[in-house]
Steps between C-alpha positions, in 0.01 A plus 500: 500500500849296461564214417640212792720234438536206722783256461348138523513299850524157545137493545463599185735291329276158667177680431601682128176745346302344229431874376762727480310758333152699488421640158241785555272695291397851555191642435178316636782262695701721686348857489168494476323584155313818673830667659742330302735526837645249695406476869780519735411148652531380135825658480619368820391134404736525209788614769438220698527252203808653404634471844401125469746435208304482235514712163190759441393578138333754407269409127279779391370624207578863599821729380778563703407877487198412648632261784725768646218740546255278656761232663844678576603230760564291165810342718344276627501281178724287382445603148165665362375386196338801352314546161280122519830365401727726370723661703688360770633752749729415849421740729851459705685610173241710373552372147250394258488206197273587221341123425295595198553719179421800482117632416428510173468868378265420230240354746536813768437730206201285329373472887488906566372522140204265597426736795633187763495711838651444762828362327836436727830398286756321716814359424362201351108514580243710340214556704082633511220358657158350414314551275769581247589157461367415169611823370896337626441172337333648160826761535781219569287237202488777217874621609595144446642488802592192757438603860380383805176626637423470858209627698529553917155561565453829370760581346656380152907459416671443195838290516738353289349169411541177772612802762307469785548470906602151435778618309599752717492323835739193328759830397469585861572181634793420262646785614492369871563214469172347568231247385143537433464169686609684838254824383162567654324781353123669559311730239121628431479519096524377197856540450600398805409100316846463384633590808331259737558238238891497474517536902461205731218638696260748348240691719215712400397774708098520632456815253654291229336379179300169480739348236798560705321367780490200354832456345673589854624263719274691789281789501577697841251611732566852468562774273776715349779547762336263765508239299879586460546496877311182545764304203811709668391316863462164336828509268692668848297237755469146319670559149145424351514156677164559650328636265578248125337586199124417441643216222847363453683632259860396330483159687773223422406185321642197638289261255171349510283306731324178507180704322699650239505828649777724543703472862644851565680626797510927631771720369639547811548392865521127423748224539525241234650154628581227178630192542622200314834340371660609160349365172125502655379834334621728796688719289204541208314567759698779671571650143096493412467712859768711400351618161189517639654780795658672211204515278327675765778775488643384830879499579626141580868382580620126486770392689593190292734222638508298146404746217163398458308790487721693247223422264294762606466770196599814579708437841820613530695203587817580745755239551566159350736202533862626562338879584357588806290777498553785746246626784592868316356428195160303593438814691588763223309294268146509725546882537357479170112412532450331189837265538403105624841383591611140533789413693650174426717410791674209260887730560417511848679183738235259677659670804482831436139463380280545813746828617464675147078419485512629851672851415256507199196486670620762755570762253146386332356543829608845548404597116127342561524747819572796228332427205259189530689323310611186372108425542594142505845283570521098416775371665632147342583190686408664818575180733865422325550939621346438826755199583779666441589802730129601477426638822521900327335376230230352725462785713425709155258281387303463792468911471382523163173674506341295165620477135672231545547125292683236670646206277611215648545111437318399879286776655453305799865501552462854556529710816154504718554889482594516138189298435251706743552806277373280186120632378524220199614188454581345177604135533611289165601118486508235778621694750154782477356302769794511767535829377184639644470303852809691540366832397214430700664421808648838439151695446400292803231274390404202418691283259265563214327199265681452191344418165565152505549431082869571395583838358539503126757675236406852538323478848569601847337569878362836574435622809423855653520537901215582655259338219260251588486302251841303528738442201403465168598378166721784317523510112861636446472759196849456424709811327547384147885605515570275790582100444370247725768532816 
């Protein structure tokens, strides 16, 4: 098998992946438990993803010894992560990263002294099977010893302590480049829990057991390499579209409704329109949405006309008054998964504005094509950028496939194509009103009825498209490090 590398089309670049990589296990996933083999139309599904674009990752609690006798096509991964953590090995280099220490030679000697049998010594992992499991534990406890025990249905593996496939898979990604956000990953056992956990989308095989059945996002259909086929046709036809988890998960807070009760919007695939004029709470409100992105361990970058949101902790702020920050650098710095990035345009002319935010969200466009990433973009002042040599700028906008949040001082001033990609509608001060017969004439539908009572400090209009209910009263939970503009 080889691997195939597509460059990106503009198709892509309008319609970027949400997953950008499968993370796999092995046994009881891919090969089946009783053959421990993997069936050439499971091997060909994992060609055909590759051929897609997207990264394949290979997470198993087996050696590397072991994977080249039963799996030589091993190419066909991005990386393997070998050892239930602890080694990482690239298969286009052929060169291997030991994660873990070492085993301990104390506990291989006390386990052959206690008769343990079968007993496999890795690089990192020390390994038997059931039922010499409380021999291990009374072995690592008398030894004084701190190490990770994990169990994969039958068989038992000692690590060095919090090393597990969690661990491994976030080495693996780091080294590409990647987020677990844009990770979907399927498993049968019991350490296959940190796995699905750390990944976007976690699926259980049929064969798999009950308590990861639960914990996954969906349980497939169909067992071992089947139910590998069935994921690889979904991530390849719809990008998991179609088929959404069984509960949301990671969701976005924008604040509370008139109830009390949280008011969250998806991940992903959305448009987020707010409106209202300076000193009305649009900014806490954007920063509040902003921590709440990044708390979910999602990348975010603000394009910031006045400096407002460089009170976000943590974000790399590019640019200031008397500085203009360069295209060059916003990009290098989103390369890096864990970097939020603010760009304050305040160096940047009024008339050079809408040209520069333009380039920027090209070579954003293209990176989401690559990597999924930023997950989501607010773009500042949006009508001011629009009026002014905006036509690129439009034209970039009205391809954004989601992950977007508008800010602007009169929403209904705003292009009727700009507008129709809008999912939500946030609306603060007098204006919230105008603001949504425009967005509605947009959606087109009717202009909608407005809570009549004047919105307090603190308070906007929600409103999702396609919801029934109308707008509704939003409690703004406003960032703490954000003032009242």
């Amino acid at each position: 098998m080889s691997r195939v590398k597509l460059a990106a089309t503009l198709s892509d670049i309008r319609h970027p992946m949400r997953y950008i990589a499968l993370a796999v296990d092995y046994d009881g996933t891919l090969a089946a438990h009783s053959t421990g083999r993997v069936a050439p139309e499971t091997a060909h599904a994992l060609e055909r993803l590759a051929a897609s674009g997207r990264k394949v990752i290979l997470v198993t609690g087996r050696e590397l010894e072991d994977l080249f006798t039963v799996f030589p096509q091993l190419e066909v991964f991005d990386r393997v992560v070998a050892e239930n953590g602890a080694v990482l090995y690239t298969p286009q280099t052929r060169t291997r990263r030991t994660l873990g220490a070492a085993p301990s030679p104390e506990l291989v000697r006390e386990l052959q002294r206690r008769g343990v049998s079968p007993l496999s010594v890795g690089r990192s992992i020390v390994a038997t099977v059931h039922p010499h499991e409380t021999i291990v534990l009374e072995a690592i406890r008398d030894l004084g010893l701190e190490l990770n025990v994990i169990f994969n249905k039958g068989a038992v593996m000692i690590l060095p302590a919090s090393m597990n496939k969690a661990s491994g898979l976030a080495a693996a990604l780091a080294d590409l480049g990647l987020s677990p956000r844009n990770v979907a990953a399927i498993g049968d056992a019991e350490n296959d829990h940190a796995m699905l956990r750390i990944a976007e989308f976690g699926v259980a095989v049929a064969n798999a057991l009950p308590t990861l059945k639960q914990e996954a996002d969906r349980t497939s259909p169909h067992e071992n390499g089947r139910a590998v086929i069935d994921l690889v046709d979904d991530l390849i036809g719809h990008d998991l579209r179609a088929t959404p988890p069984r509960a949301p998960r990671r969701e976005i807070l924008l604040g509370k409704g008139a109830t009390g009760a949280d008011v969250r919007i998806p991940p992903a695939w959305v448009n987020v329109l707010v409106a209202g004029a300076p000193g009305g709470g649009r900014t806490a409100f954007a920063l509040a949405v902003l921590d709440g992105i990044a708390a979910e361990g999602y990348q975010f970058c603000a394009i910031d006309a006045a400096g407002d949101c460089t009170a976000v902790p943590g974000a790399l702020v590019l640019g200031a008054a008397g500085r203009a920050p360069a295209v060059a650098d916003v990009m290098k710095a989103l390369h890096k998964p864990d970097a939020n990035v603010v760009v304050n345009l305040g160096g940047v002319s009024l008339q050079s504005r809408a040209a520069f935010v333009a380039e920027l969200l090209g070579q954003m466009a293209e990176l989401r094509a690559q990597i999924g990433r930023p997950h989501w973009i607010l773009v500042d002042e949006l009508e001011q950028l629009l009026a002014d040599r905006g036509d690129a700028l439009r034209g970039s906008l009205v391809d954004a496939p989601g992950g977007m949040l508008y800010l602007t001082s009169h929403g209904n001033r705003l292009p009727a194509e700009v507008l129709a990609t809008v999912d939500w509608a946030v609306a603060l001060g007098d204006a919230a009103a105008a603001t949504l017969q425009g967005v509605a004439a947009s959606w087109g539908v009717a202009a909608p009825n407005v809570p009549n009572a004047a919105l307090g400090a603190g308070e906007a209009l929600g409103w999702r498209r396609g919801s029934e209910g109308g707008p509704f009263r939003l409690g703004i939970a406003a960032s703490p490090r954000a003032d009242a503009t």
